[in-house]
C-alpha positions as CSV (number, residue, x, y, z in Angstrom):
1,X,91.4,98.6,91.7
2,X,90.2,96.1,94.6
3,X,93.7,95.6,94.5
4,X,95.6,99.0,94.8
5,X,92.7,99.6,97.6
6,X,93.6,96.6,99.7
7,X,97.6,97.6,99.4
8,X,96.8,101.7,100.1
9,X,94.7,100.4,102.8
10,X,97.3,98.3,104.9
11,X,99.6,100.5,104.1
12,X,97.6,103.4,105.5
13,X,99.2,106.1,103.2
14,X,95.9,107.7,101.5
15,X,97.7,110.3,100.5
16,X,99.5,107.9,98.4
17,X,96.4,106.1,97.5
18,X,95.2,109.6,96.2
19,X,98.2,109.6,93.9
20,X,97.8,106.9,92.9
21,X,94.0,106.8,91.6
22,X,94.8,109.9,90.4
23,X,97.4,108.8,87.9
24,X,94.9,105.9,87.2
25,X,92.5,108.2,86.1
26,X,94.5,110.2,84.0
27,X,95.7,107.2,82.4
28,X,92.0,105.8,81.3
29,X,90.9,109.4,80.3
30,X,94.0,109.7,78.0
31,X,92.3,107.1,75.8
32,X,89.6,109.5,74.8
33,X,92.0,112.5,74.4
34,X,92.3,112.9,71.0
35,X,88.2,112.1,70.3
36,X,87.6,115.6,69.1
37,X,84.1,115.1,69.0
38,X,83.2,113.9,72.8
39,X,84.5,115.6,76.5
40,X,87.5,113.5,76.4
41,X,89.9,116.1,74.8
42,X,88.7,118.9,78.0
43,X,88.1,116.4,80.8
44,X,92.2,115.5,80.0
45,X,92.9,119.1,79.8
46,X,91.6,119.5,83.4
47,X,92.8,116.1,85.0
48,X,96.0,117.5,83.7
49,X,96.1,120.5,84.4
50,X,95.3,119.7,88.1
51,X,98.1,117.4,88.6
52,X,100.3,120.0,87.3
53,X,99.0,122.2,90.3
54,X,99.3,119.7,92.4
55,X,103.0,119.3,91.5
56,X,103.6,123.3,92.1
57,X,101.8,123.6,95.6
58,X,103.7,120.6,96.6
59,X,107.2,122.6,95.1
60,X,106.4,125.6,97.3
61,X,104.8,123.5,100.4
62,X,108.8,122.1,100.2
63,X,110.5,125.2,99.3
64,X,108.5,126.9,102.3
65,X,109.4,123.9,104.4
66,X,113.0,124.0,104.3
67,X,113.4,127.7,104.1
68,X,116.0,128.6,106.8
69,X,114.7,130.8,109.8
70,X,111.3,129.4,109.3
């Protein structure tokens, strides 16, 4: 993580960085998805659910973008 911070820092693209401890996130919580008998299973459901949002506002943020006449 020290890592990814250092790089994302330099870089100066935290909006990247973001992305990237998102998907970092989602990959340790994936681990406890299927333990039916702690949060894991709903705190994936959210993360995922989340990113998915993420990906549609950033569809239409693009769409909206490059609409002609705008």
């Amino acid at each position: 993580m020290a890592r990814i911070v250092r790089d994302q820092t330099e870089k100066r693209n935290f909006a990247l960085t973001e992305a990237v401890f998102a998907e970092l996130l989602l990959e340790v919580v994936e681990h406890y998805r299927d333990d039916s008998f702690q949060i894991g299973p709903i705190i994936y459901y959210h993360l995922e659910k989340a990113r998915e949002a993420d990906a549609v506002r950033t569809l239409y943020a693009r769409a909206e973008f490059n609409r002609p006449g705008a």
